[in-house]
DRENDRENDO-752381 format. One record per atom (N, C-alpha, C, O): residue in three letters; x, y, z. Coordinates in steps of 0.2 Angstrom, whole numbers, padded with zeros to 4 digits, always signed. Example, Ala and Ser with C-alpha at 12.3 -4.5 7.8 and 13.67 -1.06 7.14 Angstrom:
# DRENDRENDO-752381
ALA+0066-0028+0039 ALA+0062-0022+0039 ALA+0066-0016+0039 ALA+0071-0017+0042 SER+0064-0011+0035 SER+0068-0005+0036 SER+0064+0000+0039 SER+0067+0006+0040 
***
This chain:
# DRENDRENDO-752381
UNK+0790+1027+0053 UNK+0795+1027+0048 UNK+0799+1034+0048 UNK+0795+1039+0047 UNK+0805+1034+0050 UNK+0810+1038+0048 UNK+0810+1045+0043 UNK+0812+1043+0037 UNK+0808+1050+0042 UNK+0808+1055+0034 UNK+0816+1052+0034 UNK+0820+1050+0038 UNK+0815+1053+0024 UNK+0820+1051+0021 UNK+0824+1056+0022 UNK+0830+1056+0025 UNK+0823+1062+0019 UNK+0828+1067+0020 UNK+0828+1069+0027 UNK+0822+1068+0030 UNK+0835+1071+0029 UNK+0839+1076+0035 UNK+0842+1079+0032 UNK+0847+1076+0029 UNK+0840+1089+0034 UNK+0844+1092+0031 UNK+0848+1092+0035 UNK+0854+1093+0032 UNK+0850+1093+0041 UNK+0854+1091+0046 UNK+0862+1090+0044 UNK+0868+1092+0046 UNK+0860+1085+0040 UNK+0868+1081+0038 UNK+0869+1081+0032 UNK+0871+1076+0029 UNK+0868+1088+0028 UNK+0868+1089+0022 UNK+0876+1092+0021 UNK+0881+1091+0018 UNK+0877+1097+0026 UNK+0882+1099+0025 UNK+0888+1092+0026 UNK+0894+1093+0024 UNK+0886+1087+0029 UNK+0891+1082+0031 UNK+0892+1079+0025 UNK+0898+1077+0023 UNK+0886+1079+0020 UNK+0888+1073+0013 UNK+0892+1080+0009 UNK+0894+1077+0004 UNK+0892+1084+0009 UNK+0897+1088+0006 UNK+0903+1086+0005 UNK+0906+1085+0001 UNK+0904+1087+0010 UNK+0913+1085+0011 UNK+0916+1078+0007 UNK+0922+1078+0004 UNK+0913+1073+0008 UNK+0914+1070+0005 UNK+0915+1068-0004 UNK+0919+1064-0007 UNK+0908+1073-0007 UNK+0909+1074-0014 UNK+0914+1078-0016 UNK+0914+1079-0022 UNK+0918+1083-0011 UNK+0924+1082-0011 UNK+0932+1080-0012 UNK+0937+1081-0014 UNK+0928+1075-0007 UNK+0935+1072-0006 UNK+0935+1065-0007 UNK+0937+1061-0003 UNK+0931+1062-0013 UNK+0929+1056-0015 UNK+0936+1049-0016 UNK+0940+1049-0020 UNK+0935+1046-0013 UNK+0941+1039-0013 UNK+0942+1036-0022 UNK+0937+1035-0026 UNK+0947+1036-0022 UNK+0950+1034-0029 UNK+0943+1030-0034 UNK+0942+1031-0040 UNK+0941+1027-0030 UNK+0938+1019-0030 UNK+0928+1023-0033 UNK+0924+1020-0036 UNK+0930+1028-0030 UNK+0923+1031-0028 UNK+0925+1038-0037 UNK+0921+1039-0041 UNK+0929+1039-0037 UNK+0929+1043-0042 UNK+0928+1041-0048 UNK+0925+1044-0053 UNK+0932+1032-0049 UNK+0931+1030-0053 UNK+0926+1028-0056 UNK+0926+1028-0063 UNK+0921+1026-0051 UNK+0914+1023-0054 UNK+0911+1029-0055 UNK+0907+1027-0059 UNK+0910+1036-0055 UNK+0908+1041-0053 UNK+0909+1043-0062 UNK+0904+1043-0065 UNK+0915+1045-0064 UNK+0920+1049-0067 UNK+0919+1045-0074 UNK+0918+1048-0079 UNK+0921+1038-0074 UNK+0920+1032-0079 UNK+0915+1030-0081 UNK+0914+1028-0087 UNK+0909+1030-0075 UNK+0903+1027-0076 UNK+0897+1031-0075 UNK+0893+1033-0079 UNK+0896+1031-0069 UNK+0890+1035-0067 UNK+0887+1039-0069 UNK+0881+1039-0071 UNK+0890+1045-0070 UNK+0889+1053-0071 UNK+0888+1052-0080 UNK+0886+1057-0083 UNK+0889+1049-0082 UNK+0887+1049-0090 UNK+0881+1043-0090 UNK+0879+1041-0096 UNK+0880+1041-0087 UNK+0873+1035-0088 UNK+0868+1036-0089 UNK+0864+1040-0086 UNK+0865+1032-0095 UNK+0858+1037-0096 UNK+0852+1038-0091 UNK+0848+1043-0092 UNK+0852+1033-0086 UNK+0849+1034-0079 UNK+0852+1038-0075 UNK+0858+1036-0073 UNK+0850+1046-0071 UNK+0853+1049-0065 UNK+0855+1046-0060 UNK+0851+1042-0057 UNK+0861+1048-0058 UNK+0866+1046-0051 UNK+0867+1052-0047 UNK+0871+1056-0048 UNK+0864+1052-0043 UNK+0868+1058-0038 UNK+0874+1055-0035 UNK+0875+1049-0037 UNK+0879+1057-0031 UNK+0884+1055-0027 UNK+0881+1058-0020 UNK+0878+1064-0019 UNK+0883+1054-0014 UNK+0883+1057-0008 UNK+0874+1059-0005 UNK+0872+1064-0001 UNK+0871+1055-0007 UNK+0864+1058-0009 UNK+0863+1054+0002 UNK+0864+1049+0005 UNK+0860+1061+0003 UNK+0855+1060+0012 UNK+0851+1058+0012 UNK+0846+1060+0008 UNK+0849+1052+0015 UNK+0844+1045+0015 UNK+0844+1047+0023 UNK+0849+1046+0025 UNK+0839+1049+0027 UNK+0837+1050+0033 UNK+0845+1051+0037 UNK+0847+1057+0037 UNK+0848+1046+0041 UNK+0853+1048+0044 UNK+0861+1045+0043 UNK+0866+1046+0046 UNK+0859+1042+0035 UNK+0865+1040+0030 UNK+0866+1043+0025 UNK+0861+1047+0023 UNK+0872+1043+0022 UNK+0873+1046+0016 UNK+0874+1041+0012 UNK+0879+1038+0013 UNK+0870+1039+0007 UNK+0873+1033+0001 UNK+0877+1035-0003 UNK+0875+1041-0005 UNK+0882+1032-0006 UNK+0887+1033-0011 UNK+0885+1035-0016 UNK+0886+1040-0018 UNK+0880+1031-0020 UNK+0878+1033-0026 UNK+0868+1031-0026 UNK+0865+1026-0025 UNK+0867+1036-0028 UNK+0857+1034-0026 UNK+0856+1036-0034 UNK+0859+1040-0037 UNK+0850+1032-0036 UNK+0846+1034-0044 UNK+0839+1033-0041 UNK+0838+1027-0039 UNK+0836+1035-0041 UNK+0831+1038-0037 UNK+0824+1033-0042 UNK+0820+1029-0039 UNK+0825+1035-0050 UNK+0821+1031-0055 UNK+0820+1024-0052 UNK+0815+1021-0050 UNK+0828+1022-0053 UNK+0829+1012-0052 UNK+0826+1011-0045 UNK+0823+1006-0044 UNK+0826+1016-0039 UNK+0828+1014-0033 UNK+0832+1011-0029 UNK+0831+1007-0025 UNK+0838+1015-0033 UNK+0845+1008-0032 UNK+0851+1014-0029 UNK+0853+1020-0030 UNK+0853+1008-0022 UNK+0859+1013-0021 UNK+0865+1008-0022 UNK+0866+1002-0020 UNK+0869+1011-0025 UNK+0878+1007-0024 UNK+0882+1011-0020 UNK+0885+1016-0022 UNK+0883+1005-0014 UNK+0890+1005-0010 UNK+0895+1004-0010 UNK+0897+0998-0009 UNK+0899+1010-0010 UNK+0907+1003-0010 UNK+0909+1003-0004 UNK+0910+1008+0000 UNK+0912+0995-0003 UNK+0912+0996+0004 UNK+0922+0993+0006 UNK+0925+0988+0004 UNK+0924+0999+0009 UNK+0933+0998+0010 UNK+0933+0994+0015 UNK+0928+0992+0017 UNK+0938+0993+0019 UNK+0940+0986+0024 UNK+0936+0989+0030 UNK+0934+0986+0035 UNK+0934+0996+0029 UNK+0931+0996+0038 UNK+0922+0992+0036 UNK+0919+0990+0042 UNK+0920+0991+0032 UNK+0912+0988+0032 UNK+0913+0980+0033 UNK+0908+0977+0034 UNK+0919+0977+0035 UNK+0919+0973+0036 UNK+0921+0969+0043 UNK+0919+0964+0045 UNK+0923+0973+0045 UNK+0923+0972+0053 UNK+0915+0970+0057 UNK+0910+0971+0053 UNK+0915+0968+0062 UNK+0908+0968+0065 UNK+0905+0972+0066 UNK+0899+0972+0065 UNK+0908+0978+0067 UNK+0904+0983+0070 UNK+0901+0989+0061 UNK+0897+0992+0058 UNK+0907+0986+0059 UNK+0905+0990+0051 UNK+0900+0986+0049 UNK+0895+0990+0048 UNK+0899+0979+0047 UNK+0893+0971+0047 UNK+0886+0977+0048 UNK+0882+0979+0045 UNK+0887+0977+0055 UNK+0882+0979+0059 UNK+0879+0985+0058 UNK+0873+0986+0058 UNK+0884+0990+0055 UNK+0880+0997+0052 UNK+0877+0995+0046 UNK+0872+0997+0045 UNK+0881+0990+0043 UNK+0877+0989+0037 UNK+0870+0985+0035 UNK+0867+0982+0030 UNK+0871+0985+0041 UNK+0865+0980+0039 UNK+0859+0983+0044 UNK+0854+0981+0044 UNK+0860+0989+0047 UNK+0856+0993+0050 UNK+0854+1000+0045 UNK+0849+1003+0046 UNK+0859+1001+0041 UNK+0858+1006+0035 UNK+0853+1003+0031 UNK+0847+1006+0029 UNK+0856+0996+0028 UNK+0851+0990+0024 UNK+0844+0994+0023 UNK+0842+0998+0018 UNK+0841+0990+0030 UNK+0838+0989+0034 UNK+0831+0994+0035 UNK+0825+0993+0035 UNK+0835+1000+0034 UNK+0832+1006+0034 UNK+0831+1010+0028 UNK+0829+1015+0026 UNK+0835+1007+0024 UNK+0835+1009+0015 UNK+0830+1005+0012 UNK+0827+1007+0007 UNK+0829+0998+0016 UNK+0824+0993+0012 UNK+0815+0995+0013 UNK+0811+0993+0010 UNK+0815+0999+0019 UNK+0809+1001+0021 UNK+0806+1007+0016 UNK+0800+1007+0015 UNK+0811+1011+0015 UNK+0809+1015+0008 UNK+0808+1013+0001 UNK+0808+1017-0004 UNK+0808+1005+0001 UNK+0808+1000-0006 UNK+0814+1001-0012 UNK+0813+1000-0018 UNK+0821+1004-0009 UNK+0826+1005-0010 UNK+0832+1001-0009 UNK+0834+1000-0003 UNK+0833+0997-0016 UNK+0838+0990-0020 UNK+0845+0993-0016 UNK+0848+0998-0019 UNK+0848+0990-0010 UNK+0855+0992-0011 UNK+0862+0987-0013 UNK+0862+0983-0009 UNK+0866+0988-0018 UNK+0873+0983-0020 UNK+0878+0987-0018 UNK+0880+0992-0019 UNK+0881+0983-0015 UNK+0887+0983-0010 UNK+0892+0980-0015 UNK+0893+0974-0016 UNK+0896+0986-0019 UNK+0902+0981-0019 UNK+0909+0982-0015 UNK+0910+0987-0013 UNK+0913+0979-0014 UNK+0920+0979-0012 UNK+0926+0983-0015 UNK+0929+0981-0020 UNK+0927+0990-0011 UNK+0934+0993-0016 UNK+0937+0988-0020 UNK+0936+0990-0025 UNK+0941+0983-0019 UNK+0943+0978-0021 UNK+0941+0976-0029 UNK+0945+0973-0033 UNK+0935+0977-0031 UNK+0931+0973-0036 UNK+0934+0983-0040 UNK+0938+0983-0045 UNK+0932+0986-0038 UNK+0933+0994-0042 UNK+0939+0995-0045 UNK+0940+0997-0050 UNK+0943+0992-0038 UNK+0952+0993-0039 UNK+0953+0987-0048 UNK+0957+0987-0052 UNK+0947+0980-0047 UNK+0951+0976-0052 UNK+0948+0979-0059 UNK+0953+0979-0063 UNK+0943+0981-0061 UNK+0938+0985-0064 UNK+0943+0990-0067 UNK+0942+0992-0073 UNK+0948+0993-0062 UNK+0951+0999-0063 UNK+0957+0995-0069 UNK+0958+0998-0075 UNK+0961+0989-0067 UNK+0966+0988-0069 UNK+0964+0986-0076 UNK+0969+0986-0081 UNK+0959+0985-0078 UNK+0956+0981-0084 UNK+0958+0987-0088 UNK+0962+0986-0092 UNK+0955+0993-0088 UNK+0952+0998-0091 UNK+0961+1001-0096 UNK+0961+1006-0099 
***
């Protein structure tokens, strides 16, 4: 089994918690970061970065924009899955799309 952390790619999930996608602020900014269960963003899982990890639940949530849907995106994700489930680590996938309507409610 894989170690979970790589500091390797730590400097990689930075940049992103910069530069977070609209879809990805929202859940972040409206929801997560005030939850009374901890969230990290951007949190290093061996040689993935998960979008949002709570380490208590053992839950990661993905949001997944049009490239997870291609074959080749399928096939990461179910290789990421894969090696997420091995550390008894729940992941939900939702679709920008569900974020964007969630957004329009609000």
């Amino acid at each position: 089994m894989q170690s979970k952390h790589n500091k390797d790619i730590v400097p990689t999930a930075k940049m992103p918690r910069k530069n977070m996608t609209k879809e990805e602020k929202h859940l972040w900014y409206d929801f997560l970061r005030t939850y009374p269960i901890r969230f990290s963003r951007q949190k290093v899982l061996g040689r993935y970065i998960a979008d949002f990890d709570c380490a208590e639940a053992k839950l990661i949530i993905e949001l997944d924009g049009s490239g997870h849907y291609t074959e080749e995106g399928k096939q990461h994700n179910e290789e990421r899955t894969a090696f997420l489930d091995e550390y008894g680590l729940t992941v939900i996938r939702i679709p920008n799309t569900e974020i964007q309507k969630l957004s329009r409610c609000l």
